[in-house]
VEXDREN-2710 file (C-alpha; in Angstrom, 1 decimal):
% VEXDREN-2710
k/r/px/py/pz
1/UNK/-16.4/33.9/10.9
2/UNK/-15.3/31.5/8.4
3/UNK/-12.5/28.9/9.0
4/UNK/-10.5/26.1/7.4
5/UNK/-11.4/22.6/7.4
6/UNK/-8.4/20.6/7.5
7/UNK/-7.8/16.4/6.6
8/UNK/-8.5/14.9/10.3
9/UNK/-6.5/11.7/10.7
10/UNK/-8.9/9.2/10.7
11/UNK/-7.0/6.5/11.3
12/UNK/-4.2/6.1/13.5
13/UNK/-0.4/7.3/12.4
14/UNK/-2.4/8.3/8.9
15/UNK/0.1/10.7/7.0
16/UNK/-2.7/11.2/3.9
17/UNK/-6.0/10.1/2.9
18/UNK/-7.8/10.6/-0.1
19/UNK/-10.9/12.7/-0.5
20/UNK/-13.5/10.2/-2.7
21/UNK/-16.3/12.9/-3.4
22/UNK/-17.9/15.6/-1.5
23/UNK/-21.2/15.6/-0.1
24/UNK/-22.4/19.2/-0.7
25/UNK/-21.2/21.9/-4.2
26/UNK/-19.7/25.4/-2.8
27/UNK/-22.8/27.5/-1.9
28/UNK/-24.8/24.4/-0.4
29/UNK/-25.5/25.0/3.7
30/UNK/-24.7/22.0/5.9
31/UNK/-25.5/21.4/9.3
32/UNK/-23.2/19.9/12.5
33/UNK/-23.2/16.2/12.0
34/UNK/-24.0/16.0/8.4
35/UNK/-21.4/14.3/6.0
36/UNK/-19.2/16.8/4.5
37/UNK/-17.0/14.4/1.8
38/UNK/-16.2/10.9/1.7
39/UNK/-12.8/10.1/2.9
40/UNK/-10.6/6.9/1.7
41/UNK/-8.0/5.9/4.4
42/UNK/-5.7/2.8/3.9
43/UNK/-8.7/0.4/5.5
44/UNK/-12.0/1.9/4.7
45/UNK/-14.1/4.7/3.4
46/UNK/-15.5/7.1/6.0
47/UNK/-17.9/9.4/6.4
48/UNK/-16.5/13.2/7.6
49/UNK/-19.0/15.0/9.4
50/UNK/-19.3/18.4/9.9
51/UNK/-18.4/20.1/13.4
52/UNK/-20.5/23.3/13.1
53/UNK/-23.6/24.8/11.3
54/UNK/-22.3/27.0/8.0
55/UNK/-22.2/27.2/3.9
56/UNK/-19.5/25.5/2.1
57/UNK/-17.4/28.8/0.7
58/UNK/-14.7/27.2/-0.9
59/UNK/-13.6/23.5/-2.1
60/UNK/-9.5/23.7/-1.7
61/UNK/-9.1/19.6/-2.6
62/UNK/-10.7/17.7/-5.3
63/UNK/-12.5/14.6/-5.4
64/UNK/-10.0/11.7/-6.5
65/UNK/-6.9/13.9/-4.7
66/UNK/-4.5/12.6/-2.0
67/UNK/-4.2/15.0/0.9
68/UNK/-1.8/15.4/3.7
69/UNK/-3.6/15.1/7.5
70/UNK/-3.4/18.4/8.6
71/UNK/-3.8/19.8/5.4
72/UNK/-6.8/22.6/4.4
73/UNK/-9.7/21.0/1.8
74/UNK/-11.9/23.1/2.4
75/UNK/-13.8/26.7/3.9
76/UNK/-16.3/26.7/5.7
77/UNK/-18.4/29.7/5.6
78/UNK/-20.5/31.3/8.2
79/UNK/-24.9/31.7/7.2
80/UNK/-25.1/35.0/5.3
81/UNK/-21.0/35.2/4.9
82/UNK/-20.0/36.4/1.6
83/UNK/-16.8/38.8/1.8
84/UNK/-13.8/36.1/2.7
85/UNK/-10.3/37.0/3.0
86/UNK/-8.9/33.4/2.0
87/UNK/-5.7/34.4/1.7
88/UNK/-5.8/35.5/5.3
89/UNK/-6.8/32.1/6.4
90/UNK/-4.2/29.9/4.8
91/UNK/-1.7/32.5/5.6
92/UNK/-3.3/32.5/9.5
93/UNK/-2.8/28.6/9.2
94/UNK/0.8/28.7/8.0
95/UNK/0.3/27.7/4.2
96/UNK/1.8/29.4/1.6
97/UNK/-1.2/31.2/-1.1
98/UNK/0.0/32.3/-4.0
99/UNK/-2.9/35.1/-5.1
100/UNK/-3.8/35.4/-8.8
101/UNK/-2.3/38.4/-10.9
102/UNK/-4.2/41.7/-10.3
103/UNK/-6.8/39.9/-7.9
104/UNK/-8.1/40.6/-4.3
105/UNK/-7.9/38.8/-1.8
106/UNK/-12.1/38.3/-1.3
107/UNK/-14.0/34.9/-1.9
108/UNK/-14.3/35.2/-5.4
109/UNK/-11.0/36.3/-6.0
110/UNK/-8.9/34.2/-3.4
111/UNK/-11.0/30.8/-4.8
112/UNK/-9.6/30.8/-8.0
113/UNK/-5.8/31.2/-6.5
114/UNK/-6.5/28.3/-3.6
115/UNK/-7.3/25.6/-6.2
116/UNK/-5.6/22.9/-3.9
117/UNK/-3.9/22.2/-0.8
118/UNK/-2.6/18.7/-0.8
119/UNK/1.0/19.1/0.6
120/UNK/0.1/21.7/3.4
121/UNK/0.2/24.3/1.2
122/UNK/-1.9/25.8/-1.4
123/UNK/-1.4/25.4/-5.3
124/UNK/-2.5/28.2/-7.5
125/UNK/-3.2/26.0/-10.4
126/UNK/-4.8/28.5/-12.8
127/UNK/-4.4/27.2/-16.1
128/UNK/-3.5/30.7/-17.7
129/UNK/-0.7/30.8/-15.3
130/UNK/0.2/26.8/-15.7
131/UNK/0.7/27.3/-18.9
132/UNK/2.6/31.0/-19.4
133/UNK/5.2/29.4/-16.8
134/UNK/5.3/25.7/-18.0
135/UNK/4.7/24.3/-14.8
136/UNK/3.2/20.7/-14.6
137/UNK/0.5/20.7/-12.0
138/UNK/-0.2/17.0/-10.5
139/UNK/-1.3/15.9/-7.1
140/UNK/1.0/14.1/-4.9
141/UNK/-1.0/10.9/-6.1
142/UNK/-0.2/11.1/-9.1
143/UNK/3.4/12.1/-9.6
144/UNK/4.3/8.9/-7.4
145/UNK/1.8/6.9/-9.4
146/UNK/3.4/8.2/-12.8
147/UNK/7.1/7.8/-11.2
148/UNK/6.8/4.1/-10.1
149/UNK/5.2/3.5/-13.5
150/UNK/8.3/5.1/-15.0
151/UNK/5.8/8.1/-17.1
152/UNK/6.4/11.5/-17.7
153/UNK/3.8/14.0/-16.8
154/UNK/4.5/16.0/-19.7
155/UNK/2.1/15.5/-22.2
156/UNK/-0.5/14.2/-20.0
157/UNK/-3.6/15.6/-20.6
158/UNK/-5.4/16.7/-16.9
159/UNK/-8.6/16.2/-15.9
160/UNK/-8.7/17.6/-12.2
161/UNK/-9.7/21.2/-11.4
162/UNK/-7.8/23.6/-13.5
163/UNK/-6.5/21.0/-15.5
164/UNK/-4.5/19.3/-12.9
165/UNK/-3.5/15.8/-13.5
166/UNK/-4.9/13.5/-11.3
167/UNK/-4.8/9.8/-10.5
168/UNK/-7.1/8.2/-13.3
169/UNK/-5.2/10.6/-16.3
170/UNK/-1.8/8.7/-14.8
171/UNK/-3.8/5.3/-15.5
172/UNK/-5.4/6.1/-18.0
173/UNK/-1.3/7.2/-19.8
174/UNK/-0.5/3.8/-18.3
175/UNK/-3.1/1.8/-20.1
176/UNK/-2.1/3.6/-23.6
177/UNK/1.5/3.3/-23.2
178/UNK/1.9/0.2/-24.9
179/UNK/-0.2/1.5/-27.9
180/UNK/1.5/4.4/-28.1
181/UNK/5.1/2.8/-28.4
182/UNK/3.7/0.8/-31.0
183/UNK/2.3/3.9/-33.0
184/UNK/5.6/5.9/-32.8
185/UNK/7.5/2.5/-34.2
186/UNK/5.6/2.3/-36.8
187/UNK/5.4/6.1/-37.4
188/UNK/9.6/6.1/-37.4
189/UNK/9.5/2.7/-40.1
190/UNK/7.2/5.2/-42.5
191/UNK/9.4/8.4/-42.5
192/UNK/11.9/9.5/-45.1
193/UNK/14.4/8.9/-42.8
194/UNK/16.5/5.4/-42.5
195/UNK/14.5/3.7/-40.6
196/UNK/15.8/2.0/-37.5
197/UNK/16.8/-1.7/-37.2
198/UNK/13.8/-3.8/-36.1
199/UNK/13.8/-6.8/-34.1
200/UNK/11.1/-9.1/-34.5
201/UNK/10.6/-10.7/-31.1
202/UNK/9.8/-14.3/-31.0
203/UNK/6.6/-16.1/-30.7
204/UNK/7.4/-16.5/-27.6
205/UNK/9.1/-13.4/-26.0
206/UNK/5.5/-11.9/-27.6
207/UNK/3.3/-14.3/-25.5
208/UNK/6.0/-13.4/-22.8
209/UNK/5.1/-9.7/-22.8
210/UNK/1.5/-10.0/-23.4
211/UNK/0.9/-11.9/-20.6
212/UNK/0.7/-9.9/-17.5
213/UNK/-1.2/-6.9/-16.7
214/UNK/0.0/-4.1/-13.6
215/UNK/-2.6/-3.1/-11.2
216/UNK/-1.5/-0.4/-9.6
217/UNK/-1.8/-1.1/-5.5
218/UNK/-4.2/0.3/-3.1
219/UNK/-3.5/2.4/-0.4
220/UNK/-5.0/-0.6/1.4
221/UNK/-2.5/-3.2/-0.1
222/UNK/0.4/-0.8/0.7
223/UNK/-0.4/-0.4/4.4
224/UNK/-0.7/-4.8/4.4
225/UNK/2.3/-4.4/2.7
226/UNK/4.7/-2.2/5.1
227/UNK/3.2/-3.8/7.7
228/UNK/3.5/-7.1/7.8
229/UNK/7.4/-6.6/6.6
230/UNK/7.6/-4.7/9.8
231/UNK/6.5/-7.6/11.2
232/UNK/8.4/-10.5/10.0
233/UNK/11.3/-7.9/9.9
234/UNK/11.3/-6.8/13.7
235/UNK/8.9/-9.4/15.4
236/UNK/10.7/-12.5/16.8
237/UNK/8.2/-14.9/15.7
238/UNK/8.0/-18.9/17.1
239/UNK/5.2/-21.6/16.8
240/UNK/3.2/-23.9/18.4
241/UNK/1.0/-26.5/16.9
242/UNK/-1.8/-28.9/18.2
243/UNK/-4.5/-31.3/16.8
244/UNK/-7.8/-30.0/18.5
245/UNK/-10.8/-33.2/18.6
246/UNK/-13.8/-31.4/17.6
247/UNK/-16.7/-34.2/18.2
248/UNK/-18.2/-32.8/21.4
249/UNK/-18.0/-29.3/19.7
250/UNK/-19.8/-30.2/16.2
251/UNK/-22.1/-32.3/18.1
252/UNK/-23.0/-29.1/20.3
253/UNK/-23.7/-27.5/17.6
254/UNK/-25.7/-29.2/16.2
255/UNK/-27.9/-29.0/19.1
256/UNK/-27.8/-25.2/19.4
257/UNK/-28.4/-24.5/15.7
258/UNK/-31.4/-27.3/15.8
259/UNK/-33.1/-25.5/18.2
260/UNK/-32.0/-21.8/18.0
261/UNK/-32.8/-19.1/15.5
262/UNK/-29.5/-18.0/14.6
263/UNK/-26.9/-20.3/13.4
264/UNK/-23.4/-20.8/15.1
265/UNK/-20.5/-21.6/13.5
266/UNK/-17.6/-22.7/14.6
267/UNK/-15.8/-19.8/13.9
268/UNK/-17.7/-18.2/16.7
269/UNK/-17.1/-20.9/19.3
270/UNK/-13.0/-20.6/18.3
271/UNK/-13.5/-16.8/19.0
272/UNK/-15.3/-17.8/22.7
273/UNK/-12.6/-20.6/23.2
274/UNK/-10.0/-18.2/21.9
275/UNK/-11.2/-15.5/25.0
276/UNK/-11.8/-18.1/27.2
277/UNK/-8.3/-19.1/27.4
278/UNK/-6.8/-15.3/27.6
279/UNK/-8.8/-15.1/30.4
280/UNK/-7.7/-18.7/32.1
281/UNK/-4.1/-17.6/31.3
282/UNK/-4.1/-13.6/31.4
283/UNK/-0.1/-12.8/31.3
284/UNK/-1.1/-14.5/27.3
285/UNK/-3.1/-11.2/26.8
286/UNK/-0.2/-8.8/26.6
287/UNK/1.6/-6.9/23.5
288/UNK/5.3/-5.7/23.9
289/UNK/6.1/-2.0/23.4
290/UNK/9.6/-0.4/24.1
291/UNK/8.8/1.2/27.7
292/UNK/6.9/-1.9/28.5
293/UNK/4.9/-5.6/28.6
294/UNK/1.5/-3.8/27.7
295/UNK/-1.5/-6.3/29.6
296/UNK/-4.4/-6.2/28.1
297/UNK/-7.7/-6.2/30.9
298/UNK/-10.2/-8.0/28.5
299/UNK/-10.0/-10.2/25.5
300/UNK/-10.6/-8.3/22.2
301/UNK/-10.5/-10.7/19.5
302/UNK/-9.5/-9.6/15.9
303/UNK/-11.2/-11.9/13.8
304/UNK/-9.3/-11.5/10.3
305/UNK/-11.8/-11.5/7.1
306/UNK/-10.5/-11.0/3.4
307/UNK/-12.1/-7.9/1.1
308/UNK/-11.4/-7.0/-2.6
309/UNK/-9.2/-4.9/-0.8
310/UNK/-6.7/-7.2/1.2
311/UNK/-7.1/-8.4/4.9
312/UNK/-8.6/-6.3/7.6
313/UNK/-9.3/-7.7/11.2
314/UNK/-13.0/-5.7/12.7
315/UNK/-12.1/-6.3/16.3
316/UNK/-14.9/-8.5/19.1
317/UNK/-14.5/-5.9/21.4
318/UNK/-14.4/-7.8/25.3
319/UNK/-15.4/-11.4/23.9
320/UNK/-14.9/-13.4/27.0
321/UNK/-18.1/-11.7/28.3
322/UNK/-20.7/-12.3/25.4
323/UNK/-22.7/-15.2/24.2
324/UNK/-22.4/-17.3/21.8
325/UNK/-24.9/-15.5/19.6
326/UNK/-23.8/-12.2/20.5
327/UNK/-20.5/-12.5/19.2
328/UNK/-22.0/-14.6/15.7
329/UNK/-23.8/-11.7/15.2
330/UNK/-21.4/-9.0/16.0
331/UNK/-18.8/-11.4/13.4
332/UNK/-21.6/-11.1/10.9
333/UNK/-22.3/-7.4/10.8
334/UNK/-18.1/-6.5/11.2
335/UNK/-17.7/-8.7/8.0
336/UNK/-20.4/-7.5/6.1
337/UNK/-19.3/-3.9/6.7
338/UNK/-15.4/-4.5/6.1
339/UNK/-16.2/-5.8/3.0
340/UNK/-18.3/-2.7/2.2
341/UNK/-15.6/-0.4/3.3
342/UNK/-17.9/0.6/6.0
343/UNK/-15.9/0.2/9.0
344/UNK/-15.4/2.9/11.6
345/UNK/-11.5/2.7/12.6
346/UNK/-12.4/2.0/16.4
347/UNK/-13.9/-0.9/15.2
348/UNK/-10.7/-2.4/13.6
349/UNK/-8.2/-1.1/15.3
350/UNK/-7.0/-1.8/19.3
351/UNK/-7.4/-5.4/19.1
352/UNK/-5.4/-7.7/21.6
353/UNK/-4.8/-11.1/19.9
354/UNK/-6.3/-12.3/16.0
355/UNK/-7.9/-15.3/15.1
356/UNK/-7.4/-16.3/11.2
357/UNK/-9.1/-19.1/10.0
358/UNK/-8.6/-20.7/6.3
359/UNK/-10.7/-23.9/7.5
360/UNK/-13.5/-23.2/5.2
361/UNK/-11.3/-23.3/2.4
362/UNK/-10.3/-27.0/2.6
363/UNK/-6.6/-25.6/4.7
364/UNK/-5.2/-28.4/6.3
365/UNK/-2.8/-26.2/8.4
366/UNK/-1.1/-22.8/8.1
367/UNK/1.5/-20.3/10.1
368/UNK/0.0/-16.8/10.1
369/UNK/2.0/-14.0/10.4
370/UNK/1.1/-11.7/14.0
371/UNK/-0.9/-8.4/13.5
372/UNK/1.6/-5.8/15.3
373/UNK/1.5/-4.3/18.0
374/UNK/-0.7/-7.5/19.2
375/UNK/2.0/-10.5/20.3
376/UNK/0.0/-13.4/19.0
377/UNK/-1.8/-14.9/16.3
378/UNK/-4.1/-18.1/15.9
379/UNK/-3.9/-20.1/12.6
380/UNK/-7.1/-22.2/12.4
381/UNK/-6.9/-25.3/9.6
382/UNK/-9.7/-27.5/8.6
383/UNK/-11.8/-29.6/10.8
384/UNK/-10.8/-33.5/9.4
385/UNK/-11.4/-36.7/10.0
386/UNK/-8.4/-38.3/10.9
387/UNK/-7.6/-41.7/12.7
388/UNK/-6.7/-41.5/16.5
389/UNK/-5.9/-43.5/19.4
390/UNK/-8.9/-44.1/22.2
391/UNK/-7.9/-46.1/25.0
392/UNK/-5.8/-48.2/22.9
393/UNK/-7.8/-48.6/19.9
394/UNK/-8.2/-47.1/16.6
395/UNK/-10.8/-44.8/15.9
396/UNK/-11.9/-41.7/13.5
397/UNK/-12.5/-38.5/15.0
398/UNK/-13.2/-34.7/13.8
399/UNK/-9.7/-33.2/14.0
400/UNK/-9.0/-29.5/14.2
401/UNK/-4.9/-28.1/13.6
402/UNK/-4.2/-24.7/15.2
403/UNK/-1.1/-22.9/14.9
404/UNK/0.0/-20.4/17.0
405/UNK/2.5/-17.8/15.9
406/UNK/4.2/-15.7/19.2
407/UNK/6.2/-13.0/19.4
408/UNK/9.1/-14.5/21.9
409/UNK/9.9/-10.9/23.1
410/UNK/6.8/-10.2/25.2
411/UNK/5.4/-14.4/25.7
412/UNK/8.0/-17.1/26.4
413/UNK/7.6/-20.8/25.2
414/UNK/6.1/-22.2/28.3
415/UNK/3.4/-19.8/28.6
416/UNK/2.1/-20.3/25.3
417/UNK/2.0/-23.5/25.6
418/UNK/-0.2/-23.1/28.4
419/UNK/-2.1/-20.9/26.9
420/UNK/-2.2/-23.4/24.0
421/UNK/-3.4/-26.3/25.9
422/UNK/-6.1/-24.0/27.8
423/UNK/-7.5/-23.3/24.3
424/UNK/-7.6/-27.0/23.4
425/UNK/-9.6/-27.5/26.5
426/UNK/-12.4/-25.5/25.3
427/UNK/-12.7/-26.5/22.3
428/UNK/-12.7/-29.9/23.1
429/UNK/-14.9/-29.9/26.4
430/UNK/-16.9/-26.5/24.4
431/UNK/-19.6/-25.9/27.7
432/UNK/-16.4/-25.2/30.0
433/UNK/-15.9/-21.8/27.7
434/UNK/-19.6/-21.0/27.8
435/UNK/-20.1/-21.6/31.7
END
């Protein structure tokens, strides 16, 4: 029997997600666990497999469309199915089907009137009928794209199924604007009519205009967006600093990468100090939530790495209990991916505390900003030398500046500063976090 495939929600408290392409045409069989379309959600691009064995009857959602979780995108036929009441189905599932005049309700008939179903319900977008009723058909995407770039739909030329406008023909109206105002002044200047007073801007209110561009955000950059507001918004944030001596740290490893395969960096051995010291001081290893102080039973560091995209933090899932080298190469392959857009959500979502490290860019210091529902944050600066005071006398060392951002609702002062001072202690006495 053939049934609807709805828009899972991939990631969590998703509302849409939008369908990048489709891995099989209408006709084409696919089996359980083959990849039926390529979804975009705001951190990565997944893979949505199949459930069951069957033919893909009917494409309800286009590539490049924006699609409400919950929402049909698809029928899946059963092997040797041919006669499909549609129409049943979405009526079955609650969403409204508007059939084509003088058509049945079988496959071939219903297809054509189930064009779309990006809202929760089904949009007949039959150009015929577009046109005779003057309706402009547009997915959601693109009548909020055209509305925060202050365009009118009308006029746009559509490029989706059906002649629905889609995302790129909003962009693309965008990119012309400009050209077009130009055109229609100097269109109104040439007529028979009096022509309009015309202001000749200044060399420099021209540069002025000319010299920005709008890229239109990511559903990526949103989420960063909206969420880190939240944060600073509702998250009582405080902050702790200290100056870390990394000698004994560079000088081990040295050692290790001298006579190991794999190289260590000292990104890794923050991440190990960084567990090390949620696990000398557990109450740190907690997030706050309205019922209650949520304690976390093992240390899964969020190690933040930047993408094309914006931030995303691939979680070191239970870091106190790997190597050295297990978690450098677990850092390696998480980064590698998230900067693919190849991350699975479990595997960047759930973490207990971040780690965000600007060192390698020459950053002296920095105050990060906490990665809700977590309660803390690390800020990791640049490894210096900087004078300091040994047993009275003036020497260099390797210095290392840590911030730590808190939120003061679910950690109090003292405790990280506990926490603080056991994370100082591994870095600067390293073997006591790998022992």
């Amino acid at each position: 029997m053939a049934k609807l495939i709805k828009m899972p929600e991939i990631a969590a408290n998703a509302t849409s997600a939008v369908i990048i392409q489709w891995s099989r045409k209408e006709g084409e069989a696919i089996k359980a666990g083959e990849c039926l379309a390529e979804i975009e959600t705001d951190k990565a691009v997944i893979e949505y497999d199949a459930d069951s064995n069957g033919v893909l009857g009917k494409i309800l959602a286009a590539a490049g469309q924006e699609v409400e979780v919950g929402a049909p995108i698809a029928v899946l036929f059963e092997e040797g199915e041919t006669e499909v009441d549609i129409a049943a189905l979405l009526a079955a599932a609650g969403v409204a089907v508007e059939p084509p005049v003088g058509a049945g309700t079988t496959a071939s008939a219903t297809a054509s009137a189930s064009a779309a179903a990006t809202t929760g319900a089904a949009d007949p977008e039959r150009e015929p009928d577009a046109a005779a009723s003057g309706r402009i058909f547009a997915s959601p995407l693109a009548r909020r794209l055209a509305q925060e770039r202050g365009l009118a739909l009308a006029g746009m030329t559509g490029s989706g199924p059906h002649g629905r406008i889609v995302r790129r023909d909003v962009e693309a109206a965008a990119q012309a604007a400009p050209a077009t105002a130009a055109a229609a002044a100097i269109a109104a200047a040439g007529s028979d009519a009096t022509p309009p007073a015309i202001v000749i801007p200044s060399a420099s209110a021209a540069q002025d205009s000319a010299a920005f561009t709008d890229i239109p955000h990511s559903g990526m950059r949103r989420t960063i967006a909206r969420r880190l507001s939240e944060s600073k918004a509702s998250i009582p944030h405080f902050y702790l600093s200290a100056d870390c001596r990394m000698d004994r740290l560079l000088a081990l490893r040295a050692e290790i990468n001298a006579a190991g395969t794999r190289k260590i960096s000292v990104n890794d051995f923050i991440v190990k100090a960084v567990a090390a010291a949620l696990q000398s001081v557990p109450d740190m290893n907690v997030s706050w939530t309205e019922a209650a102080l949520r304690k976390y039973q093992q240390a899964d560091i969020s190690v933040a790495v930047s993408t094309e995209g914006g931030l995303i933090t691939p979680v070191v899932r239970n870091a106190g209990s790997k190597t050295l080298s297990a978690i450098s190469r677990e850092i390696v392959d998480l980064a590698a991916r998230a900067r693919s857009g190849a991350l699975a959500p479990n595997e960047y979502q759930g973490g207990s505390f971040t780690v965000s490290n600007l060192g390698m860019f020459g950053v002296r210091e920095f105050s990060a900003i906490i990665n809700p529902p977590q309660a803390a944050i690390l800020a990791v600066g640049a490894t210096l030398s900087q004078p300091v005071v040994v047993d009275g006398q003036l020497a260099v060392a390797q210095v290392m500046k840590v911030t730590l951002s808190v939120d003061h609702r679910a950690v109090d002062g003292a405790l990280a500063a506990q926490w603080l001072a056991a994370f100082q202690r591994c870095i600067e006495n390293p073997l006591s976090a790998l022992i």
